[in-house]
C-alpha positions as a Markdown table, in Angstrom:
| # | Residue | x | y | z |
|---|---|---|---|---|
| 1 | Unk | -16.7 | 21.1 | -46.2 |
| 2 | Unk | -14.8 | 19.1 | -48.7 |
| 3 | Unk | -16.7 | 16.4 | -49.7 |
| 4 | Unk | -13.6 | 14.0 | -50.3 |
| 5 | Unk | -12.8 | 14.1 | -46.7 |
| 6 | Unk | -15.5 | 12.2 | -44.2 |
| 7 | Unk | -16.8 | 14.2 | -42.1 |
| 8 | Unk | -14.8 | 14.4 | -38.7 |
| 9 | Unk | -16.3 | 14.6 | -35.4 |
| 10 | Unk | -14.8 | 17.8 | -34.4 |
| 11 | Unk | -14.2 | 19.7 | -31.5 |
| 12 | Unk | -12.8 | 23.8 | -31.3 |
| 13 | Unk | -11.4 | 25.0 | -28.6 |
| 14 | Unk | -10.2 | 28.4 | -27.9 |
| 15 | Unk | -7.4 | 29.7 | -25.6 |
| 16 | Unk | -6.3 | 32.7 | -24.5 |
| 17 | Unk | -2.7 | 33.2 | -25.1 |
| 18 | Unk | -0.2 | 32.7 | -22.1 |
| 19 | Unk | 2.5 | 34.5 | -24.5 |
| 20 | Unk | 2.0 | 36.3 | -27.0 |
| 21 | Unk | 3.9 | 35.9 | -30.1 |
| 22 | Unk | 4.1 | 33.4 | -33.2 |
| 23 | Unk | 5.6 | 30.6 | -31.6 |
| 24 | Unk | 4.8 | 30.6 | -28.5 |
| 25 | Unk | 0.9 | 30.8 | -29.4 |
| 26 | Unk | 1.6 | 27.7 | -31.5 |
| 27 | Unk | 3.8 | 26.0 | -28.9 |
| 28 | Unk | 0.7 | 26.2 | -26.4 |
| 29 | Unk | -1.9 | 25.2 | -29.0 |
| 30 | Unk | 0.1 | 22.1 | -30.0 |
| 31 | Unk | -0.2 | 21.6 | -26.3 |
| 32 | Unk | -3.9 | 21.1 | -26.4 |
| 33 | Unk | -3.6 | 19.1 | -29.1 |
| 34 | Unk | -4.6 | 15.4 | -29.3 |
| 35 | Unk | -4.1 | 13.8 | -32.7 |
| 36 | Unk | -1.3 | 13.0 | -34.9 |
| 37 | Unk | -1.7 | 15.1 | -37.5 |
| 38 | Unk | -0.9 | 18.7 | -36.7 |
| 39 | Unk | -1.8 | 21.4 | -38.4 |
| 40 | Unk | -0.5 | 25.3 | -38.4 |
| 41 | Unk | -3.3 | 27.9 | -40.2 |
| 42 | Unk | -2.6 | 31.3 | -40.4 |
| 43 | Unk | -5.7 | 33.9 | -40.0 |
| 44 | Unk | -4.9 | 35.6 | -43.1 |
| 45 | Unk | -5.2 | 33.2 | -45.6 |
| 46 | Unk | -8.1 | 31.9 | -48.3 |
| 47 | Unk | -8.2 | 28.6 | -49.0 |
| 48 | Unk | -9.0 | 26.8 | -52.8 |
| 49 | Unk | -11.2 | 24.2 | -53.6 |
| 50 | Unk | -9.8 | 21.0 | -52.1 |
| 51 | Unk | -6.9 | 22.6 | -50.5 |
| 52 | Unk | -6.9 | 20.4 | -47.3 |
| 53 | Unk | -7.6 | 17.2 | -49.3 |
| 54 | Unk | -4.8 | 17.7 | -50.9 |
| 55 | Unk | -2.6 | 18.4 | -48.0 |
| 56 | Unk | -3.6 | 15.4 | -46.6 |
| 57 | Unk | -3.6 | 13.2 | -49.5 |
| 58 | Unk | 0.1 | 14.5 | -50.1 |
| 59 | Unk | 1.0 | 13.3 | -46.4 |
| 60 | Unk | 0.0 | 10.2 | -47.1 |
| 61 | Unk | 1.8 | 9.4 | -49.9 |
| 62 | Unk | 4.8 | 8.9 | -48.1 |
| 63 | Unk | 5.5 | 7.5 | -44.4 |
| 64 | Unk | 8.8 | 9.2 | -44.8 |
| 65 | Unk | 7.0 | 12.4 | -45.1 |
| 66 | Unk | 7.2 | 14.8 | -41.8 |
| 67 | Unk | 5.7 | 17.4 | -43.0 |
| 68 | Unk | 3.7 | 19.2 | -46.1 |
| 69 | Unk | 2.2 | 22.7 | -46.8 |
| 70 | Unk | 0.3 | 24.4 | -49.4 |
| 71 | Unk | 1.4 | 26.0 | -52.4 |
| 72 | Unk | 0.8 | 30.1 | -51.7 |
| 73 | Unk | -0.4 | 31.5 | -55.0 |
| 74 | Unk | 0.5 | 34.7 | -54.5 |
| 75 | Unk | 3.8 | 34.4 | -53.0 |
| 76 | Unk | 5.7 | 31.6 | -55.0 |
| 77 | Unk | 9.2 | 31.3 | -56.4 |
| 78 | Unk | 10.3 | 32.9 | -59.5 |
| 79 | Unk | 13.1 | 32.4 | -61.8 |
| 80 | Unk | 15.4 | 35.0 | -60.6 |
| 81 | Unk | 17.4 | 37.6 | -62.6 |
| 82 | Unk | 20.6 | 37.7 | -63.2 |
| 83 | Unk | 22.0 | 39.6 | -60.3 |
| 84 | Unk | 20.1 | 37.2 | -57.9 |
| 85 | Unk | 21.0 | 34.4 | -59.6 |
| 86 | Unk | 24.7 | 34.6 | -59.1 |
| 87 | Unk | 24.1 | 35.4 | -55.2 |
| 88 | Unk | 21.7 | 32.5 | -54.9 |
| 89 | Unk | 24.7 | 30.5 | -57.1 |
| 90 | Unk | 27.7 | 32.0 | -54.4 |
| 91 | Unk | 25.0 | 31.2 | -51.6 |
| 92 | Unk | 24.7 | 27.6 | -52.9 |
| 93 | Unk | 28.4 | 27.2 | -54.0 |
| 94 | Unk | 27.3 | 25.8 | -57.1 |
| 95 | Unk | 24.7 | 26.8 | -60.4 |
| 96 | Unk | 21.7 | 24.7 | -60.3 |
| 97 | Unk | 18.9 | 25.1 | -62.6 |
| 98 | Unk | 16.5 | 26.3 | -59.6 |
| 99 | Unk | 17.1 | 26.7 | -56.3 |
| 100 | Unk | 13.3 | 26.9 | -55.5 |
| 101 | Unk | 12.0 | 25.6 | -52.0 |
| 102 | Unk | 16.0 | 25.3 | -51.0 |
| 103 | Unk | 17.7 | 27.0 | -48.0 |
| 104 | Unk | 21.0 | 28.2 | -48.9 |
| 105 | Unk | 24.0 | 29.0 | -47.3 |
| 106 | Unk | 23.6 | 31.4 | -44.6 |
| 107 | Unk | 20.0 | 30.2 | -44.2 |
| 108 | Unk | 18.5 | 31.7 | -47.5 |
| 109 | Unk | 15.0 | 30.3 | -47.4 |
| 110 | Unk | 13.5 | 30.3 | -51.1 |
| 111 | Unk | 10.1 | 29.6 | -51.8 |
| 112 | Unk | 8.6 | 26.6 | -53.5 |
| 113 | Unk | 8.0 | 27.1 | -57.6 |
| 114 | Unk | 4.6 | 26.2 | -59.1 |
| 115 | Unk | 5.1 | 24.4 | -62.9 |
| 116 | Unk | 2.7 | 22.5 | -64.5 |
| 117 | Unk | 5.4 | 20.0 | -65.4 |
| 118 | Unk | 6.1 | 19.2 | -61.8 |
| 119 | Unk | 4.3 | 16.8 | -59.9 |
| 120 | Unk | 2.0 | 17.3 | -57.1 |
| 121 | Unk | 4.1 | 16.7 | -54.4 |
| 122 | Unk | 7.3 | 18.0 | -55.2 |
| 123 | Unk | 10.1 | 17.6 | -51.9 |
| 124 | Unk | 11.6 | 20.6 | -50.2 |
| 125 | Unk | 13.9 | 21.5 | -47.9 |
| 126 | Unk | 11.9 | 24.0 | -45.5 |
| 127 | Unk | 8.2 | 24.3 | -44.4 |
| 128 | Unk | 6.5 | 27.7 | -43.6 |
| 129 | Unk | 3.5 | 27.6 | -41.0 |
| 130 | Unk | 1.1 | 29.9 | -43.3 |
| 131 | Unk | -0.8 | 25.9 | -44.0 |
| 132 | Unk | 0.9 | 23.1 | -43.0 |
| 133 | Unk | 0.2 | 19.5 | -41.8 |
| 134 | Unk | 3.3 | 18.0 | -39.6 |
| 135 | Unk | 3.3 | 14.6 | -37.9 |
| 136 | Unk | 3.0 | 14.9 | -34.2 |
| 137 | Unk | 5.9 | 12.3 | -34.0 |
| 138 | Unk | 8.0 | 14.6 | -36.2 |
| 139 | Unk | 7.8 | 17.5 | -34.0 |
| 140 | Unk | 10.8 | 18.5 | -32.0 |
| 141 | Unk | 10.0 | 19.0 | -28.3 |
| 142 | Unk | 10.0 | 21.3 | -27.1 |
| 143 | Unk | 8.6 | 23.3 | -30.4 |
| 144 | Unk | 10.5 | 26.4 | -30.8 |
| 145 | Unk | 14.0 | 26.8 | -29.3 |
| 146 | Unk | 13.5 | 30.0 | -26.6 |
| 147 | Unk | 15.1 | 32.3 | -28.7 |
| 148 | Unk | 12.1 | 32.6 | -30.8 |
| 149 | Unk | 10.1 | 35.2 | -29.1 |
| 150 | Unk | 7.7 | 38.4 | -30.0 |
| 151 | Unk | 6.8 | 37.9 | -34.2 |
| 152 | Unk | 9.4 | 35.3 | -34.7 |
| 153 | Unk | 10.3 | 35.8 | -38.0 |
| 154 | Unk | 12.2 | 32.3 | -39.1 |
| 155 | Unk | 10.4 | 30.2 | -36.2 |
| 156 | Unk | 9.3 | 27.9 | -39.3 |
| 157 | Unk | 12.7 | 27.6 | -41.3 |
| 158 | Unk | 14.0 | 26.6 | -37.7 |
| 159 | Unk | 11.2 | 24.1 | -36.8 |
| 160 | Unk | 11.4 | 22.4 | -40.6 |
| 161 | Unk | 14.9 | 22.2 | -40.6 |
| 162 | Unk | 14.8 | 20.8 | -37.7 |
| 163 | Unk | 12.5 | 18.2 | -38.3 |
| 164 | Unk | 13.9 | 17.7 | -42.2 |
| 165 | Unk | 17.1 | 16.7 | -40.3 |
| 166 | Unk | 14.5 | 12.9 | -39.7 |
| 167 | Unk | 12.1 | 13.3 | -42.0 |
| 168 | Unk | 11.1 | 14.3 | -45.2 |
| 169 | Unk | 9.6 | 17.4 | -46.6 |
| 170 | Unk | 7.4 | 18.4 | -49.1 |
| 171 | Unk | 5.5 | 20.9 | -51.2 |
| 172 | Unk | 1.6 | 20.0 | -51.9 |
| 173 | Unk | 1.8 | 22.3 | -55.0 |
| 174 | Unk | -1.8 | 21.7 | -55.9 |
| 175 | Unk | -3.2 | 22.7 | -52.4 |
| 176 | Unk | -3.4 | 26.4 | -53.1 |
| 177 | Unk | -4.4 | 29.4 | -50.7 |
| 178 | Unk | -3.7 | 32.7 | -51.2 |
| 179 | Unk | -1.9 | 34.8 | -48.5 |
| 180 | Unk | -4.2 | 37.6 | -48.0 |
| 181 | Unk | -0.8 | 39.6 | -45.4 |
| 182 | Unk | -2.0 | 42.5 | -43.6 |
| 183 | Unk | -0.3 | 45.6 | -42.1 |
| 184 | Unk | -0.7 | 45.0 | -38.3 |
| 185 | Unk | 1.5 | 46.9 | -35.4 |
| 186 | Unk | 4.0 | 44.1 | -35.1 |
| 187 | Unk | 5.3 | 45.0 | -38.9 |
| 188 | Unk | 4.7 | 48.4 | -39.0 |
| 189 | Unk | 8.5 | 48.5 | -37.5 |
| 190 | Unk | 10.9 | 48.5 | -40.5 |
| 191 | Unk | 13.8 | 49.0 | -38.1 |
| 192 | Unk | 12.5 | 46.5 | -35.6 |
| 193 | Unk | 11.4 | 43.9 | -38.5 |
| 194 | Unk | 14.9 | 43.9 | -39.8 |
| 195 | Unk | 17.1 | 43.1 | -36.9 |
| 196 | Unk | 15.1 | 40.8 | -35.8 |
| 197 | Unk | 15.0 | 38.9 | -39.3 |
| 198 | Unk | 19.3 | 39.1 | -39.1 |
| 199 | Unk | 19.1 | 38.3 | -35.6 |
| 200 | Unk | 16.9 | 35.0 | -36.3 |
| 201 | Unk | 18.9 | 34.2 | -40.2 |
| 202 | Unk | 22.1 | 34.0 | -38.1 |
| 203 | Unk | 20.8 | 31.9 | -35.3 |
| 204 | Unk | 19.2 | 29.5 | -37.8 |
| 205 | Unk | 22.9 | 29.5 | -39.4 |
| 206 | Unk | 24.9 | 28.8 | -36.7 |
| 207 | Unk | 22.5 | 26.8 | -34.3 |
| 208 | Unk | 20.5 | 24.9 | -36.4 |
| 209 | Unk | 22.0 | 24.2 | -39.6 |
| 210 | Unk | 25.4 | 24.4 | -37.6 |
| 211 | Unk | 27.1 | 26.5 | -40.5 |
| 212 | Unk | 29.9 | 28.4 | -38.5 |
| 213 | Unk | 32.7 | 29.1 | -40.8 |
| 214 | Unk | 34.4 | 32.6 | -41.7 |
| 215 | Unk | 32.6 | 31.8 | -45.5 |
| 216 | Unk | 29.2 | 31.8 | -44.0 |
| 217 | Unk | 29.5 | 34.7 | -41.9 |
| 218 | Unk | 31.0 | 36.7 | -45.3 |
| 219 | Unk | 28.0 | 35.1 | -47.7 |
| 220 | Unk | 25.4 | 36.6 | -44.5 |
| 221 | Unk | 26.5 | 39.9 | -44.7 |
| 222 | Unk | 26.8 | 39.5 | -48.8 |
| 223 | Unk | 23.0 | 38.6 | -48.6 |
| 224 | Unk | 22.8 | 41.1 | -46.4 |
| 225 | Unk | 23.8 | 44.0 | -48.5 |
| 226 | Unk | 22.1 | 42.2 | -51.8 |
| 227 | Unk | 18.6 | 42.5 | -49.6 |
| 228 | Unk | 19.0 | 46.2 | -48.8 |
| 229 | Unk | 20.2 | 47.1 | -52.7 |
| 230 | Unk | 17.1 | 45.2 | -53.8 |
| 231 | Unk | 14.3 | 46.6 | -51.5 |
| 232 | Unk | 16.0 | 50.4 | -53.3 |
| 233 | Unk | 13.8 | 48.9 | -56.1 |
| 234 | Unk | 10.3 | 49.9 | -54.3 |
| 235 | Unk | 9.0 | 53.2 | -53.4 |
| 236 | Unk | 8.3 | 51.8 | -49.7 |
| 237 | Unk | 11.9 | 50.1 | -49.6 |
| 238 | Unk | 13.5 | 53.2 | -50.4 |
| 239 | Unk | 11.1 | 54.5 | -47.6 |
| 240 | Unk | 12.9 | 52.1 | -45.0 |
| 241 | Unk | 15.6 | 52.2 | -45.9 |
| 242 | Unk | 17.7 | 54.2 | -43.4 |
| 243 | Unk | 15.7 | 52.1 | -40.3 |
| 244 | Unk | 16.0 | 48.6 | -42.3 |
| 245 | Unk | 19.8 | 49.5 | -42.3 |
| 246 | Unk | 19.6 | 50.7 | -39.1 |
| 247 | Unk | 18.0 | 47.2 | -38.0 |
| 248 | Unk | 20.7 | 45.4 | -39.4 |
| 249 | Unk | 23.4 | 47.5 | -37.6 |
| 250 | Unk | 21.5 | 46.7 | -34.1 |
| 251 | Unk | 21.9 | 43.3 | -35.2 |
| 252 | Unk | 25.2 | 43.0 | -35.7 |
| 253 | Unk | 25.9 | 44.3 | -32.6 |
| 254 | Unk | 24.0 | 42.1 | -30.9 |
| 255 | Unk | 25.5 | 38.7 | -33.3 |
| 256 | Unk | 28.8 | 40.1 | -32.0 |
| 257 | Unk | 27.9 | 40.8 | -28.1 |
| 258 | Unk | 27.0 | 37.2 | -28.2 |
């Protein structure tokens, strides 16, 4: 218990899903929820001293704040190399210095950087679920548009966007956890994992972020081909390959069906 935050009367209730999948288990658990503050945990994850103190501490600073999550030590941003800078610079349409917690042209979600120069709340312009607090009164309903079913990769770069289009976001770089990911059946599907991923990038493009034009459909399938030349890089990207490529084939065919 951290001792900086009284000690709440507290209540745990446990459901059994009605769906199963990643947002629409936390559509029906925002359902049963009561307060306004609302917070998304994954089950794989190990907080640090503090962490939700500083979550909520960083909420507070700032009515204008929707949202804030923790900083994930062991998946941050890093200053990229040459090669990924100039795609992240044709992505953005313009160099910038760093391009960390952005979301970039064709829905190019970056993580947020940890510098000890930067302050503790630094803004951003997405939110992942791993530890987040939201406002209730930020929260789109319903949730999750429909097309997010199954895993749901990119259910949280469409609910942040969504609610950054209000309301502020931000980065609690100080409240650390580390993402302890484990295999699991619903990613042990490379070809599965990556047509859904294209699938979802292109409906955040077009339906959220409302990015349409011939340029963004010729910068997603740039990215596109950047991410499979870079996973060549990996033993176990080299592995996938031919079903990550596959993937991506389904889901073209299924961007251009629609």
């Amino acid at each position: 218990m951290d001792q900086s935050i009284a000690r709440p009367a507290s209540k745990l209730l446990w459901q059994k899903a009605d769906v199963r999948g990643a947002a629409d288990q936390r559509s029906q658990g925002l359902g049963a929820c009561s307060q306004p503050i609302i917070g998304f945990i994954d089950d794989d994850i190990l907080f640090q001293p503090h962490c939700f103190a500083r979550l909520w501490s960083a909420l507070q600073s700032d009515p204008r704040l929707g949202g804030v999550n923790a900083m994930i030590t062991n998946q941050r941003y890093l200053a990229p190399g040459l090669v990924s800078q100039l795609i992240f610079r044709v992505m953005a349409g313009r160099a910038e210095s760093s391009y960390a917690g952005r979301v970039l042209g064709p829905a190019v979600n970056l993580l947020p950087e940890d510098r000890d120069e930067l302050p503790e709340v630094v803004p951003v312009e997405w939110l992942n679920t791993t530890c987040t607090l939201y406002r209730r009164e930020a929260l789109p309903d319903p949730l999750f548009p429909a097309h997010f079913r199954g895993y749901s990769l990119m259910e949280d770069v469409a609910l942040s966007l969504t609610v950054g289009k209000r309301w502020k976001l931000a980065n609690a770089r100080t409240a650390r956890i580390y993402h302890d990911s484990q295999p699991g059946t619903h990613k042990s599907d490379p070809r599965a994992l990556a047509e859904m991923q294209l699938v979802n990038r292109y409906y955040v493009m077009t339906k959220v972020l409302g990015r349409n034009q011939f340029s963004d459909h010729i910068k997603l399938i740039l990215f596109e081909l950047f991410s499979v030349a870079s996973s060549l890089r990996s033993r176990s990207g080299r592995a996938a390959l031919v079903s990550a490529v596959r993937g991506r084939v389904g889901a073209f065919r299924r961007i251009v069906v629609c």
